[in-house]
C-alpha positions as a Markdown table, in Angstrom:
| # | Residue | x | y | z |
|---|---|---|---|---|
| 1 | Unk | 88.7 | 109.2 | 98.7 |
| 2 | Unk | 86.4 | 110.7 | 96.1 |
| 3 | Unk | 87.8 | 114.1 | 94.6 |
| 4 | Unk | 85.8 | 117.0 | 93.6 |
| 5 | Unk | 86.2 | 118.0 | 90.1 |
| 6 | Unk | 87.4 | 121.6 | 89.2 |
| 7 | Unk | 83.7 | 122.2 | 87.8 |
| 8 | Unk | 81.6 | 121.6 | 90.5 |
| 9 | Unk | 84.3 | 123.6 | 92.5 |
| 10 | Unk | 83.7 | 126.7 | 90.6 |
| 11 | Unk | 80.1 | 125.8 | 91.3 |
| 12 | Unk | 80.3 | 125.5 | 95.1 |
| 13 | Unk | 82.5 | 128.8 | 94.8 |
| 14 | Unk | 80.0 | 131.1 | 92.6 |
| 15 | Unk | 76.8 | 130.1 | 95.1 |
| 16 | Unk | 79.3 | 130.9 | 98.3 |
| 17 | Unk | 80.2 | 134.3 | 96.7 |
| 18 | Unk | 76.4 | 135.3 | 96.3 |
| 19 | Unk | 75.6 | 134.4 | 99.7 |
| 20 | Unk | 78.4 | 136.5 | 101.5 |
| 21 | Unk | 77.9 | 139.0 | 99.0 |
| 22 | Unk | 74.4 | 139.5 | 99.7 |
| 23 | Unk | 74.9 | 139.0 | 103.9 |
| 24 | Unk | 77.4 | 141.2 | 103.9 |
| 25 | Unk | 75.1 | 144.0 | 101.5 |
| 26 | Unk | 72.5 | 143.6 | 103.8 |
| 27 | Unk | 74.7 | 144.0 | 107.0 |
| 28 | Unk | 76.4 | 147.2 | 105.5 |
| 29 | Unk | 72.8 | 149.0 | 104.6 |
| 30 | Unk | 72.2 | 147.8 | 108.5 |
| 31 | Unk | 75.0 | 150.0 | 109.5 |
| 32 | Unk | 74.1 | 152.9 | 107.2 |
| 33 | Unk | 70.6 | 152.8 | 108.8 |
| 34 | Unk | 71.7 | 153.2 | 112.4 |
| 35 | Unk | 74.3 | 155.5 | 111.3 |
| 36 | Unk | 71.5 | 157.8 | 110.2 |
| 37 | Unk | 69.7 | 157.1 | 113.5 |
| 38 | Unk | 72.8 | 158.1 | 115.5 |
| 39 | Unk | 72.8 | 161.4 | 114.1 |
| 40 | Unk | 70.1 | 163.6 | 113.2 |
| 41 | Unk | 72.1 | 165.7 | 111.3 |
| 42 | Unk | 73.0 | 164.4 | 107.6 |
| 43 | Unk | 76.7 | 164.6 | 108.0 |
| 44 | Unk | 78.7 | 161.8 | 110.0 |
| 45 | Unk | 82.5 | 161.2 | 110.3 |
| 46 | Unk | 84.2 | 158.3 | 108.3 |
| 47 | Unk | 87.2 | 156.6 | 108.3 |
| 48 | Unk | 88.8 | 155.8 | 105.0 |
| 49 | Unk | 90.9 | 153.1 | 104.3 |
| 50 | Unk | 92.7 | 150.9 | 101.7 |
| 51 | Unk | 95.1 | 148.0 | 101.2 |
| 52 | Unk | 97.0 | 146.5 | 98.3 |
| 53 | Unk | 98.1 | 142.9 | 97.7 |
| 54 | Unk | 101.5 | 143.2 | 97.5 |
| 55 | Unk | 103.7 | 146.0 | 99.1 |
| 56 | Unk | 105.1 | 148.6 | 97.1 |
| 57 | Unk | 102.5 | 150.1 | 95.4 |
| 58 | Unk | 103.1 | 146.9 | 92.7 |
| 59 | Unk | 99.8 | 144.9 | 93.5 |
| 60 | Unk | 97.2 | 144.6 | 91.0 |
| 61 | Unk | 94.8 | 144.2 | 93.6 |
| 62 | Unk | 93.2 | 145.8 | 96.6 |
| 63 | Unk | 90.4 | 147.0 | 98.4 |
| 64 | Unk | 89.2 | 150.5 | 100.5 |
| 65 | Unk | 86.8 | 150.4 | 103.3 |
| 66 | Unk | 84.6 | 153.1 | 104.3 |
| 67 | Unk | 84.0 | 153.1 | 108.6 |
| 68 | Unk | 81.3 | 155.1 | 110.3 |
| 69 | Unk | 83.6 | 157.2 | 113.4 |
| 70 | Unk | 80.4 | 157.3 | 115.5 |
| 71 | Unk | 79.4 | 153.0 | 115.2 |
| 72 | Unk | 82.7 | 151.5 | 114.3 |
| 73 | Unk | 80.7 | 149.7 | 111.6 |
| 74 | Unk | 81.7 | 149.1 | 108.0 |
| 75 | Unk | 79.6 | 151.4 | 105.4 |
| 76 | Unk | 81.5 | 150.4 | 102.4 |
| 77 | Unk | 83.8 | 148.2 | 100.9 |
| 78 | Unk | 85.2 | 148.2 | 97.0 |
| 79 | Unk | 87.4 | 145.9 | 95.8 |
| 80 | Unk | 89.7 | 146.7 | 92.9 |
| 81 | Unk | 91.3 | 145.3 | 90.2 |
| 82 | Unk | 93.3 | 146.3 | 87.0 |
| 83 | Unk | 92.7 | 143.0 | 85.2 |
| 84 | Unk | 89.7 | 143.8 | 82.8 |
């Protein structure tokens, strides 16, 4: 059975990042829109939340998600890292 080599891997894996990066853009600025059509006042409740790799506050990596109260729907999501 043919392998695939560790090349054409990274290759496969950089053009699947871009595509669920840019779906999932397009889907969040979805949910800001109707956010802003829920309300007609500029001001709408969030729900903040983060995670981290590992427990103890030793991860080096994690992400925090930003959720509209009134839709449910993910406004934001920022991933962080402490490797440069």
């Amino acid at each position: 059975m043919p392998y695939v080599s560790k090349g054409t891997f990274r290759t496969h894996e950089l053009r699947l990042l871009q595509a669920v990066e840019s779906v999932s853009d397009e889907n969040m600025k979805t949910a800001a829109e109707e956010v802003r059509d829920f309300k007609e006042e500029n001001t709408c409740g969030i729900s903040v939340d983060g995670t981290l790799k590992r427990r103890r506050y030793m991860s080096l990596n994690g992400c925090v998600s930003a959720i509209s109260i009134n839709t449910g729907k993910i406004l934001d999501v920022e991933m962080m890292t402490q490797y440069c």
